[in-house]
MARLUM-201750 format. One record per residue: residue in one letter; x, y, z of N, C-alpha, C, O, CB in turn; chain. Coordinates in pm, 1 decimal. Glycine has a CB too. Layout:
REM residues N
<miti "A" <X Y Z> <X Y Z> <X Y Z> <X Y Z> <X Y Z> "A">
...
END
This chain:
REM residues 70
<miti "X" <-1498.6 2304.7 -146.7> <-1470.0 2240.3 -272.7> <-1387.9 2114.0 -246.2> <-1305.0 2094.3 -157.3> <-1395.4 2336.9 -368.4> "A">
<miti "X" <-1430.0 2032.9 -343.9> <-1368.9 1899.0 -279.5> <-1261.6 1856.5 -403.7> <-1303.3 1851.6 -519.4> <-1505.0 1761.4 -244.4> "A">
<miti "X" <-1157.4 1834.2 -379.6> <-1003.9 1837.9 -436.8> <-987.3 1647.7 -451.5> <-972.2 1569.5 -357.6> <-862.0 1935.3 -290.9> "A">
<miti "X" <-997.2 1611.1 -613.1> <-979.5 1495.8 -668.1> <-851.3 1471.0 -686.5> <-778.6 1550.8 -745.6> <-1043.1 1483.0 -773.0> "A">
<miti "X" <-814.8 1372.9 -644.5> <-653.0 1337.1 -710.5> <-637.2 1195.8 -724.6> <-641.2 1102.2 -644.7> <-518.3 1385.9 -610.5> "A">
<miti "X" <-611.7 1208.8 -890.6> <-607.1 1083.5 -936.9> <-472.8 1044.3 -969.5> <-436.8 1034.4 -1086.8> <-690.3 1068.9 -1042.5> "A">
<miti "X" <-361.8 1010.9 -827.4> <-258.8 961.9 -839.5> <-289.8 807.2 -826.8> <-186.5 743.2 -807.4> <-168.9 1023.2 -751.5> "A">
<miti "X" <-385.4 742.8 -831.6> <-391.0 603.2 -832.2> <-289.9 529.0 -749.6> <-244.3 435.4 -815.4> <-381.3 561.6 -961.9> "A">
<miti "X" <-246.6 535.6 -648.5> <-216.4 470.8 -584.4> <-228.5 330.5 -532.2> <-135.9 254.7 -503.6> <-225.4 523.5 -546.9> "A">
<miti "X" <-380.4 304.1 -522.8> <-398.8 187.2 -473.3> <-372.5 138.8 -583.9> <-271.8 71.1 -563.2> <-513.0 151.2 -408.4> "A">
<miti "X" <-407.9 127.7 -722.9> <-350.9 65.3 -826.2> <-196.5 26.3 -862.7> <-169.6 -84.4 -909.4> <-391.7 131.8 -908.2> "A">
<miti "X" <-101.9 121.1 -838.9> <6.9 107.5 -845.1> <55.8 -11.2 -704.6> <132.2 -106.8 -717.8> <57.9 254.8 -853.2> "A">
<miti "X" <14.6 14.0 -629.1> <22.4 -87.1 -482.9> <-35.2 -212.7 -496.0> <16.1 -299.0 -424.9> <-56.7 -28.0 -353.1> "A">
<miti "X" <-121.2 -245.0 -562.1> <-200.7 -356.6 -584.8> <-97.2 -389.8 -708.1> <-13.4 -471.7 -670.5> <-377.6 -331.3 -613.7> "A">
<miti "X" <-79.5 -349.4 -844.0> <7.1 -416.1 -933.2> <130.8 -463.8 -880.1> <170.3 -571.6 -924.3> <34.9 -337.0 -1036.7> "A">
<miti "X" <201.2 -404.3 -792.6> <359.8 -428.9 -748.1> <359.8 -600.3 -596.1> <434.3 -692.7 -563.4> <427.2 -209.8 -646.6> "A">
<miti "X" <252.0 -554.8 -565.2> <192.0 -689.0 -467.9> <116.1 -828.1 -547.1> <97.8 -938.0 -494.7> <58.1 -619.2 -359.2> "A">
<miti "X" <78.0 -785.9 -692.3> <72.0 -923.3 -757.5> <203.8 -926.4 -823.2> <252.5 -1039.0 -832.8> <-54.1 -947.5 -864.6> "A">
<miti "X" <255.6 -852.6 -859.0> <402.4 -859.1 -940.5> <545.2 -919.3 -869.5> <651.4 -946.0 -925.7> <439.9 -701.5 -979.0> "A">
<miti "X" <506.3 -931.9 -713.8> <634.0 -935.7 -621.5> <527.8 -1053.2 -507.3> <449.7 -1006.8 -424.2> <703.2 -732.2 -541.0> "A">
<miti "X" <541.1 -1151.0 -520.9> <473.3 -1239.2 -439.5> <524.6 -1225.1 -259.6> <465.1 -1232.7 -152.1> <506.2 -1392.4 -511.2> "A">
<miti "X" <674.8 -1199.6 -305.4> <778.3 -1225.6 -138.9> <711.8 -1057.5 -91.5> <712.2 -1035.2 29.6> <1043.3 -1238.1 -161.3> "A">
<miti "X" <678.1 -988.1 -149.2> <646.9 -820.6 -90.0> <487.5 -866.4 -65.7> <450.4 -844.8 49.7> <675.8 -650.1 -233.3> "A">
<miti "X" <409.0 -912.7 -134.4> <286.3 -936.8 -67.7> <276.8 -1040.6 44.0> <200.3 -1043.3 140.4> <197.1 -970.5 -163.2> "A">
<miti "X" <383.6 -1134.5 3.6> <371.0 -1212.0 188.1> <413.3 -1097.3 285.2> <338.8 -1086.2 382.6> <508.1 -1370.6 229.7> "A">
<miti "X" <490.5 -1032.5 280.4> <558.2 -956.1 411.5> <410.7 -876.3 414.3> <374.3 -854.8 529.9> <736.1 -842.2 387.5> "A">
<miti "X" <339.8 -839.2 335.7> <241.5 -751.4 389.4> <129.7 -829.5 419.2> <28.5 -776.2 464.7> <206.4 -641.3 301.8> "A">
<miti "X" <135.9 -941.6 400.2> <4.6 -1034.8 466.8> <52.5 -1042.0 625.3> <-20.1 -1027.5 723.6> <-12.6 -1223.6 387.5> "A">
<miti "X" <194.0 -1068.2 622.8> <234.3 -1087.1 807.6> <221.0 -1014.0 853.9> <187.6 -1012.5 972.3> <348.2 -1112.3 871.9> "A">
<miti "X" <247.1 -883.0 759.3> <221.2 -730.6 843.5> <133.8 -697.3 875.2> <116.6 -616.6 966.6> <242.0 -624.0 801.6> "A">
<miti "X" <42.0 -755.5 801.5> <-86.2 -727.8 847.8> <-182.5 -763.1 928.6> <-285.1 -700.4 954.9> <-129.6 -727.3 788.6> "A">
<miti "X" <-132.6 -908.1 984.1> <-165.7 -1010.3 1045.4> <-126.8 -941.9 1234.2> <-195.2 -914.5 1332.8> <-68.7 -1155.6 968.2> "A">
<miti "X" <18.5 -940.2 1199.2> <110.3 -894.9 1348.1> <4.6 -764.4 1397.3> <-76.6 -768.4 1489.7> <320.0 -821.6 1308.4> "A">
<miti "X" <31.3 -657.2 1311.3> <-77.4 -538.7 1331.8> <-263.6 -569.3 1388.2> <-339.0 -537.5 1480.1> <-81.1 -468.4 1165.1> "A">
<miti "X" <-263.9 -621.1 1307.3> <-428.8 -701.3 1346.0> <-486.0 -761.0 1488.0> <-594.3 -765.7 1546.4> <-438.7 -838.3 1260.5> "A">
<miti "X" <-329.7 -810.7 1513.4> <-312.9 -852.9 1632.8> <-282.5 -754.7 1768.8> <-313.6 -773.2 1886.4> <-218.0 -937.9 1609.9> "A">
<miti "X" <-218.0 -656.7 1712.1> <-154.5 -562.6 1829.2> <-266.1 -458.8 1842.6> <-298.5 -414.0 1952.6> <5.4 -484.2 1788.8> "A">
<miti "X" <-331.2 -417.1 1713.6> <-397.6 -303.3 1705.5> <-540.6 -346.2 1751.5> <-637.9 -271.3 1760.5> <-386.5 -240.0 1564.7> "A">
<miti "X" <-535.2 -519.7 1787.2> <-760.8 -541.1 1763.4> <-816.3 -455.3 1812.4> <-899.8 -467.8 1722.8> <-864.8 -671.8 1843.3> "A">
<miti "X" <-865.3 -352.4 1886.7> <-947.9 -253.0 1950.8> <-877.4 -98.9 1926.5> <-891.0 -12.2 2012.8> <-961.4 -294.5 2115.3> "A">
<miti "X" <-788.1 -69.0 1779.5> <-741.0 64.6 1751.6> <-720.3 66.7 1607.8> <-605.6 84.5 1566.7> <-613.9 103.2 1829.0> "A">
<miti "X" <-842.6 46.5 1503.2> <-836.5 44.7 1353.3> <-775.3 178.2 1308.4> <-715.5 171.7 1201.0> <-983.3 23.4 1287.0> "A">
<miti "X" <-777.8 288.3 1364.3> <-640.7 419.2 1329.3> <-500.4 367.6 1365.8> <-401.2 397.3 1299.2> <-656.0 579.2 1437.8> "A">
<miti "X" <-497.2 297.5 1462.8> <-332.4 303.1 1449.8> <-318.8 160.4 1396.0> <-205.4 119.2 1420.2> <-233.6 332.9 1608.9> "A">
<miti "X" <-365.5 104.5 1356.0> <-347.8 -30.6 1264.2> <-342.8 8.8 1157.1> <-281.4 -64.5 1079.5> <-446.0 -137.1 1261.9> "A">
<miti "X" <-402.2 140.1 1098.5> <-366.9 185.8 951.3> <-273.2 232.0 919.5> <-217.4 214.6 811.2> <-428.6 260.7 900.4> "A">
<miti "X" <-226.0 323.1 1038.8> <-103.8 440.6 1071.9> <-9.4 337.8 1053.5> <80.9 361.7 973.3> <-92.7 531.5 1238.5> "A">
<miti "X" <-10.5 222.4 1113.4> <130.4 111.0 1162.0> <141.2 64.7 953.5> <236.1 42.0 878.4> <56.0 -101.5 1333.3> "A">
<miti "X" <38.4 68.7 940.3> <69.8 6.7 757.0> <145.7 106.0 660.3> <223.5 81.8 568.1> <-94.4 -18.9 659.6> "A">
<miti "X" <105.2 207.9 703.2> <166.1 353.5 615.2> <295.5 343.2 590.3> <291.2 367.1 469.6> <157.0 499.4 692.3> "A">
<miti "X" <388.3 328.7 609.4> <492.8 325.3 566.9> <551.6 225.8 501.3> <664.3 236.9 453.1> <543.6 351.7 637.7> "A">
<miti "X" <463.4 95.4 492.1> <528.4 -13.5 412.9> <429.5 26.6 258.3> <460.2 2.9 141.5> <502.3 -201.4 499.0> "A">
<miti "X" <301.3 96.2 314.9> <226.2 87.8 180.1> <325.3 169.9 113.8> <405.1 112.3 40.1> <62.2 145.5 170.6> "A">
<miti "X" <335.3 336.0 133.0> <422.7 453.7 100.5> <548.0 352.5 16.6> <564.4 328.1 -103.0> <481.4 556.3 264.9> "A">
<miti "X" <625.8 307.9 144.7> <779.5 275.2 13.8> <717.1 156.3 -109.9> <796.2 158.7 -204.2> <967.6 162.4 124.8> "A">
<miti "X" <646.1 94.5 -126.4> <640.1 25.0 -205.7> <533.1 47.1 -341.6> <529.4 -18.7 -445.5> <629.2 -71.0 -133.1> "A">
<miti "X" <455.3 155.5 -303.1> <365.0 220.2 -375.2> <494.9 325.2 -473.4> <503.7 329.5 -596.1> <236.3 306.5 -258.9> "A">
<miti "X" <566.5 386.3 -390.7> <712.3 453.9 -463.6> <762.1 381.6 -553.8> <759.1 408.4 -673.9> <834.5 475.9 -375.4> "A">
<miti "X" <821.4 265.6 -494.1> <827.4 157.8 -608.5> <782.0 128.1 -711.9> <858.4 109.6 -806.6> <810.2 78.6 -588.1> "A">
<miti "X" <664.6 116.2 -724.6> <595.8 70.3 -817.0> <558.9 189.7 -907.1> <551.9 185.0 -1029.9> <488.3 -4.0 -763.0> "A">
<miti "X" <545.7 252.3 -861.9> <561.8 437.3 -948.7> <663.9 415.9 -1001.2> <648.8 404.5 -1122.8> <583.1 600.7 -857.5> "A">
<miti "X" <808.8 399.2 -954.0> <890.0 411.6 -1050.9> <886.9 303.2 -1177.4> <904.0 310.2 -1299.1> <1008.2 415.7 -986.6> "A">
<miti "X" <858.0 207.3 -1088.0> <883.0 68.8 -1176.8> <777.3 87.0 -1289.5> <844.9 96.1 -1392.0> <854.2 -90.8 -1083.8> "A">
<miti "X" <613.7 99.3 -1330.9> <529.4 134.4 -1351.1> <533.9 218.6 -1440.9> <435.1 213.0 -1514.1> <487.4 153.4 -1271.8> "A">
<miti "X" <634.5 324.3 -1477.3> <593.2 490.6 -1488.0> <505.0 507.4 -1563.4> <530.2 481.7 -1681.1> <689.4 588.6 -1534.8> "A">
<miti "X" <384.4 550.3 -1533.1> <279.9 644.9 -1645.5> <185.6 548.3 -1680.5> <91.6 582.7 -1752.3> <354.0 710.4 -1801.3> "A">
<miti "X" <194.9 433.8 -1641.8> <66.5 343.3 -1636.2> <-50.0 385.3 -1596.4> <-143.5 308.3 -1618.1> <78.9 243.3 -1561.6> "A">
<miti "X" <-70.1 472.1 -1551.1> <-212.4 493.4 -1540.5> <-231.7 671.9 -1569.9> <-331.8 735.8 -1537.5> <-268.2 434.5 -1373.0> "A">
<miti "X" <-143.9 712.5 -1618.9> <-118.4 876.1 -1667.3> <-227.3 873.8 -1813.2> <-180.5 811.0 -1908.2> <94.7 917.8 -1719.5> "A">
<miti "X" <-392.6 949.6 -1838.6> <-451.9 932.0 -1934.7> <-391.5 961.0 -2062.7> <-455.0 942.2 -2166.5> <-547.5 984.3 -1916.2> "A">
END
């Protein structure tokens, strides 16, 4: 059985990165530096993003609340 969860995340992450221009540059460099270190390891280039997506996706949950709650 396949288990849906509609915590919307990428939505909440995507609103807080047009909402915060200086948090979407740091994740363009971040993503850039990574791109660079990781070219021949697309798992640990994702792994290396996880934790900036995580705290700022938190963020935006709080900031956000219930924006996307039906």
């Amino acid at each position: 059985m396949i288990k849906i969860l509609n915590d919307h995340n990428e939505l909440y992450f995507k609103d807080y990165l047009q909402n915060f221009s200086e948090v979407a540059y740091e994740y363009g460099k971040l993503k850039q530096t990574l791109a660079n270190k990781y070219k021949n390891h697309r798992d640990n280039y994702t792994e290396a993003k996880t934790e900036f997506i995580k705290k700022h996706t938190d963020l935006a949950k709080n900031l956000y609340k219930n924006r996307y709650k039906p």
